[in-house]
C-alpha positions as CSV (number, residue, x, y, z in Angstrom):
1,X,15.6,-239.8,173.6
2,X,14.2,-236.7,172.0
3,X,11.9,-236.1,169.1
4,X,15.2,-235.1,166.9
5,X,16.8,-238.6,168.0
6,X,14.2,-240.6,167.4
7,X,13.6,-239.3,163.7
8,X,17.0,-240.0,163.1
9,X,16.7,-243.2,164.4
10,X,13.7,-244.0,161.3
11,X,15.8,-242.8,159.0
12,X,16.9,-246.1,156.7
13,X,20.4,-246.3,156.1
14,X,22.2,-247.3,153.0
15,X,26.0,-248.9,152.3
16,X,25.4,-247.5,148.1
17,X,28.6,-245.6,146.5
18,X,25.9,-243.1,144.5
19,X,28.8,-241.4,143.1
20,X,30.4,-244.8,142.2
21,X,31.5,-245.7,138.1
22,X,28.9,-248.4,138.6
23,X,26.3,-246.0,140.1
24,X,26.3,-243.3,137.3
25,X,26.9,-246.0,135.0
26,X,23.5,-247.7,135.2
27,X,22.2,-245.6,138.0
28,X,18.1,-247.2,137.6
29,X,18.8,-250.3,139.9
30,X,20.1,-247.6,142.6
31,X,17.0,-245.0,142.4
32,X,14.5,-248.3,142.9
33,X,16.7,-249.3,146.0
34,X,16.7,-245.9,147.5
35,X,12.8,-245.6,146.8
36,X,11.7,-248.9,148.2
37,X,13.7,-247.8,151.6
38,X,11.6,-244.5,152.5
39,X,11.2,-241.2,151.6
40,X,14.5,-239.7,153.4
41,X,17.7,-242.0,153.1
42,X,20.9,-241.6,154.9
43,X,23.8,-242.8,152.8
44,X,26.4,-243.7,155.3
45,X,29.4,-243.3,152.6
46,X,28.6,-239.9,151.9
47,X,27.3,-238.6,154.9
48,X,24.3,-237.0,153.2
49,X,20.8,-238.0,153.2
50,X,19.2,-238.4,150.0
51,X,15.0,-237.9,149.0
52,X,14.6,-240.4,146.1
53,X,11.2,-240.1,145.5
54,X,9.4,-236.8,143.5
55,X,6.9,-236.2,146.7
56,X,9.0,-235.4,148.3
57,X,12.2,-233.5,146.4
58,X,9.1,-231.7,145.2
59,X,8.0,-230.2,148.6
60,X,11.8,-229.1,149.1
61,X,11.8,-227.3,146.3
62,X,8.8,-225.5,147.3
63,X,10.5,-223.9,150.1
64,X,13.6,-222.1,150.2
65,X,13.4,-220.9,153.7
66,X,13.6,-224.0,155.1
67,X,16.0,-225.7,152.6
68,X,18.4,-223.3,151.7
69,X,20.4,-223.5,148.7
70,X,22.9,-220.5,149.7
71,X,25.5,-222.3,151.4
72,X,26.2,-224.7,148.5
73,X,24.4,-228.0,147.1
74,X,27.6,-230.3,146.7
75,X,28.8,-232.6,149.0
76,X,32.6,-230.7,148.6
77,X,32.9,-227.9,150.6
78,X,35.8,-226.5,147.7
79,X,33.1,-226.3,144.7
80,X,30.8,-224.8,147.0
81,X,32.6,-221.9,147.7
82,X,33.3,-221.4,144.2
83,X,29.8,-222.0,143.2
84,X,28.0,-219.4,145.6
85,X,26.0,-216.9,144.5
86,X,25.6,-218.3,141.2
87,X,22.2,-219.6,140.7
88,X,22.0,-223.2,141.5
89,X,24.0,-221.9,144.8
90,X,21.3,-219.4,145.9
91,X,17.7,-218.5,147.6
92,X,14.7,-216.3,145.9
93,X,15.0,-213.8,145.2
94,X,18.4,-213.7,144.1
95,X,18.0,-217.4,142.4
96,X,14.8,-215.9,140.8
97,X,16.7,-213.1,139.2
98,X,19.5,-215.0,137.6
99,X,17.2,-217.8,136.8
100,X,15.2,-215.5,134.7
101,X,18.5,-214.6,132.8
102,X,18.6,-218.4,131.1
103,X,14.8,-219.6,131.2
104,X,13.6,-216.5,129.7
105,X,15.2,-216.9,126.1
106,X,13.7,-220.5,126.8
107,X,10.0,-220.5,127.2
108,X,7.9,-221.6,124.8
109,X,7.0,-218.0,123.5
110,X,11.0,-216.9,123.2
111,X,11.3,-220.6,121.6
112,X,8.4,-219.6,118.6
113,X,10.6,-216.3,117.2
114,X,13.6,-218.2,116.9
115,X,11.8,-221.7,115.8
116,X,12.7,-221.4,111.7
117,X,16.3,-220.7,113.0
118,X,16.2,-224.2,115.2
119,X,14.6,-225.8,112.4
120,X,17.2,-224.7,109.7
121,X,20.2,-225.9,111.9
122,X,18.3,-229.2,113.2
123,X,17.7,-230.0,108.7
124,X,21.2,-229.3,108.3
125,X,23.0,-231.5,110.9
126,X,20.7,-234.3,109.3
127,X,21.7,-233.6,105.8
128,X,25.7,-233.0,106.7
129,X,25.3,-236.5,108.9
130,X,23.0,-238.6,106.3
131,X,25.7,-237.8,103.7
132,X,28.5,-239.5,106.2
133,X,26.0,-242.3,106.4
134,X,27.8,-243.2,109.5
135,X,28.0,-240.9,113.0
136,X,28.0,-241.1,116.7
137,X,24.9,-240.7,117.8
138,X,25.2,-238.8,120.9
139,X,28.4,-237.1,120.0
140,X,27.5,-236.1,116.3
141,X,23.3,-235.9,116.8
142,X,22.3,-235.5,120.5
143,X,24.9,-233.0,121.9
144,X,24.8,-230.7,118.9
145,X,21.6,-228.3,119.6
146,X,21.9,-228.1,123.6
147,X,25.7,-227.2,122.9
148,X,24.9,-224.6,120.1
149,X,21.2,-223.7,119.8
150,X,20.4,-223.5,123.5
151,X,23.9,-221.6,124.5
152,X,23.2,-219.0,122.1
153,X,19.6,-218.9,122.9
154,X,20.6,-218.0,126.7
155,X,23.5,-215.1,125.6
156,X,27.1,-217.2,125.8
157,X,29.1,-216.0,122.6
158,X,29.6,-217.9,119.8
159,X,33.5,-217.5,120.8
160,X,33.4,-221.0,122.7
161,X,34.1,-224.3,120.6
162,X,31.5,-227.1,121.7
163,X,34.1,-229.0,122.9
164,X,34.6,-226.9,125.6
165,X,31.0,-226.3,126.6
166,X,30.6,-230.0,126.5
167,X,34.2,-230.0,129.0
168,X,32.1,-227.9,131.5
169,X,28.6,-229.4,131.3
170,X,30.2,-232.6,132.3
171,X,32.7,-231.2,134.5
172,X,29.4,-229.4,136.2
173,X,27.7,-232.5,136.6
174,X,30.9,-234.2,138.0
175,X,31.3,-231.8,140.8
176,X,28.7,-233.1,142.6
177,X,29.2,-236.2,144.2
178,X,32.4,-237.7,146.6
179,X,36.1,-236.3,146.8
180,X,37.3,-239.1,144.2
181,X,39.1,-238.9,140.7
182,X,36.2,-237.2,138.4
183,X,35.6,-234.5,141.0
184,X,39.6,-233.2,140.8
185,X,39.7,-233.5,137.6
186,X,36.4,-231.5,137.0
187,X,37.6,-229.1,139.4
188,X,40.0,-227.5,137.4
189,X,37.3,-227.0,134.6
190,X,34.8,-225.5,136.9
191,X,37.6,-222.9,137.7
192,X,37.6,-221.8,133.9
193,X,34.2,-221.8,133.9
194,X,33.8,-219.3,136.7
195,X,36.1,-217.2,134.9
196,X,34.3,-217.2,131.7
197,X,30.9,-216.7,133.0
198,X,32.3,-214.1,135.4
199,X,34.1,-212.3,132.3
């Protein structure tokens, strides 16, 4: 047996459905399973080996040579194809350029010349909700300054509802995981978010 075989031998296996309802549902239980098994875990229903602890996912991070982005990050071959070159889908220094695009507008210095314009529309979502009295509070409160604050902040017009930026950012998230009911649903609003982003 060689020194390949053997590490793959050590690798802890696990039966968990990540992508499962149940899984994304309450997904805390899962993470402490997948920790107290090792550093590198092979999930046998994906066929994908997952790093749940931050030593590690941190050193991967750190090098792009060795674990390359480019070819795609999702488990779906389709949504990678679509997705490369964009900058989750990429290496330095492509990935550093387009990165720089979004974060920019988003550091801490960027953040301080547009802080009384935060501030104003943060006081007036609690004024226009206090006077309901009664709101959802992810749907009303949490979702409303990532949807408009931050998508203005990083240059996406003001043309798109936050419905529809909510569609994609979940539609986003959806993409990747398993080949099951969310992901071809979310496929079809990935599509018109490539177009958007590419117009």
């Amino acid at each position: 047996m060689n020194k390949i075989d053997q590490a793959t031998k050590a690798i802890p296996v696990s039966a968990i459905d990540f992508y499962s309802d149940a899984s994304i549902s309450d997904p805390y239980p899962v993470y402490e399973e997948l920790r107290a098994l090792g550093p590198v875990v092979y999930l046998e229903k994906h066929d994908l080996y997952a790093l749940p602890n931050y030593r590690e996912v941190s050193e991967v991070l750190r090098q792009p040579l060795r674990y390359s982005n480019a070819r795609g990050v999702s488990p779906l071959q389709k949504v990678n194809d679509i997705l490369i070159g964009s900058t989750l889908n990429s290496d330095p220094p492509a990935h550093d350029r387009t990165r720089a695009i979004t974060s920019e507008p988003l550091l801490p210095g960027a953040l301080k010349e547009v802080e009384g314009r935060i501030q104003n529309a943060a006081d007036g979502l609690v004024d226009t909700l206090c006077q309901r009295r009664e709101f959802d509070a992810i749907a009303d409160f949490a979702r409303f300054l990532p949807v408009t604050i931050v998508a203005e902040l990083v240059g996406l017009p003001p043309v798109v509802d936050s419905a529809q930026m909510l569609k994609w950012a979940s539609a986003t998230f959806n993409l990747f995981g398993a080949d099951n009911a969310r992901t071809k649903e979310a496929f079809e609003d990935l599509k018109d978010l490539r177009d958007f982003l590419i117009e």
